[in-house]
MARRO-239620 format. One line per field, with one value per residue (C-alpha): residue in three letters; x, y, z. Coordinates in steps of 0.02 Angstrom, whole numbers, plus 32768, in hexadecimal, padded with zeros to 4 digits. Example, Ala and Ser with C-alpha at 12.3 -4.5 7.8 and 13.67 -1.06 7.14 Angstrom:
REM MARRO-239620
res = (ALA,SER) $
xx = (8267,82AC) $
yy = (7F1F,7FCB) $
zz = (8186,8165) $
This chain:
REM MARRO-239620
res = (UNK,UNK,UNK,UNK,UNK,UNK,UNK,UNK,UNK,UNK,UNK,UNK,UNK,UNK,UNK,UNK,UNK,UNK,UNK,UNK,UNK,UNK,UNK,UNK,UNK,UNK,UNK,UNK,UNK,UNK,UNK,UNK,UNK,UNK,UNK,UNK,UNK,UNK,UNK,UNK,UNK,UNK,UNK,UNK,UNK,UNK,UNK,UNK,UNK,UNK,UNK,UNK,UNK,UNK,UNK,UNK,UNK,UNK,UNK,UNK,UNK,UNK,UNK,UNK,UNK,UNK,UNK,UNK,UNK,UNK,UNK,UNK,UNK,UNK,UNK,UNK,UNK,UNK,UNK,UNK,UNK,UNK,UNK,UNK,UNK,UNK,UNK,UNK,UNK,UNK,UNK,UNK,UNK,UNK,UNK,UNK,UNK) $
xx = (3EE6,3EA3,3ED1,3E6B,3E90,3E4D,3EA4,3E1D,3D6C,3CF9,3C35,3C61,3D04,3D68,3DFE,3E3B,3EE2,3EDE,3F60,3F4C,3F01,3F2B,3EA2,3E1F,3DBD,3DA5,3D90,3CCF,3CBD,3CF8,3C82,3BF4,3C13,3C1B,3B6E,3B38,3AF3,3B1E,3BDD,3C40,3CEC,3D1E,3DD3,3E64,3F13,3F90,4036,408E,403A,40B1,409B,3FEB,3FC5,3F22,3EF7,3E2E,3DDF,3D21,3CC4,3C17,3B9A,3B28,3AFA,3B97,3C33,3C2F,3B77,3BA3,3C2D,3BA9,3B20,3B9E,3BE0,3B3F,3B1A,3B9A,3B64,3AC7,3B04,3B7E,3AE9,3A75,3B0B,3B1D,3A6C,3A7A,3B10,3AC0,3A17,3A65,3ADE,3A40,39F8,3A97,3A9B,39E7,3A03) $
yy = (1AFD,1BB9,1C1D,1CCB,1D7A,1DFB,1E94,1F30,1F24,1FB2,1FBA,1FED,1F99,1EDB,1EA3,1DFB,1D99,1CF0,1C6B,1BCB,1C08,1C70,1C81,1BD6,1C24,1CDA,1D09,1CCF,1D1C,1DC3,1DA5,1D87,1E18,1E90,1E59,1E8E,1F3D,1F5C,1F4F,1FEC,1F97,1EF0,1EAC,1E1A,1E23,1D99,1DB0,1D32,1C81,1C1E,1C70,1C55,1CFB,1D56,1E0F,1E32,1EB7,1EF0,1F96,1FCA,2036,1FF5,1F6D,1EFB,1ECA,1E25,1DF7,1E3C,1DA8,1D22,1D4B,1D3A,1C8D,1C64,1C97,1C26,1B70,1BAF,1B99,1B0C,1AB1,1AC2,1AA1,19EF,19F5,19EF,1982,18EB,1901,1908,1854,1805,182A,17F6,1741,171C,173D) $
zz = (6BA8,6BA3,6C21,6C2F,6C9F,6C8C,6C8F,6C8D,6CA1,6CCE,6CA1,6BDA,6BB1,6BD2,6BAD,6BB9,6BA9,6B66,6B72,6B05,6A79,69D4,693B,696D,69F4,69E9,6925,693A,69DB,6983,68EF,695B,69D1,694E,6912,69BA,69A8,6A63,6A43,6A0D,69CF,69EF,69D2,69E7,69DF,69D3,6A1B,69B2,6969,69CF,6A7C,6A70,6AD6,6A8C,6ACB,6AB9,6ACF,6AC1,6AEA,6AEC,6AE2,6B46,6BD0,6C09,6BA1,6BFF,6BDE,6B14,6B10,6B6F,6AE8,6A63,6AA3,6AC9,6A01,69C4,6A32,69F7,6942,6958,69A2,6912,6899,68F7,68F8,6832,6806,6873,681E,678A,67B2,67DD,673C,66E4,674A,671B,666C) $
């Protein structure tokens, strides 16, 4: 289960501890935050692979860092819906042929 704290947040810059995950959950997240012209630097670390502790970290250069992650998890539903969206269109065509 993922745990989160967060350990700094101010009205530019979070930072965020993660327990229970390593590389699955935050690599798009990163991607899709630094698409986001509001974000100045976005970055994860991972302690080790088998503690499973991430460090994440996200400024920016305008509005809220919180709100910048929410648009960019928003973003990727957003995507992952469509992408369902496709692959059962595309089984329905295949089971009719």
């Amino acid at each position: 289960m993922l745990q989160l704290e967060i350990l700094k947040l101010d009205d530019k810059y979070l930072e965020i501890k993660a327990r229970g995950d390593t590389y699955t959950l935050f690599p798009p997240i990163v991607e899709y935050l630094s698409r986001d012209p509001d974000v100045e630097y976005v970055q994860f670390d991972v302690d080790h692979p088998l503690l499973e502790n991430v460090h994440f970290k996200v400024k920016v250069r305008s509005g809220n860092p919180l709100k910048a992650v929410e648009r960019a998890v928003r973003a990727i539903l957003q995507d992952l819906e469509e992408l369902e969206r496709g692959f059962l269109a595309e089984s329905r065509q295949a089971g009719s042929m």
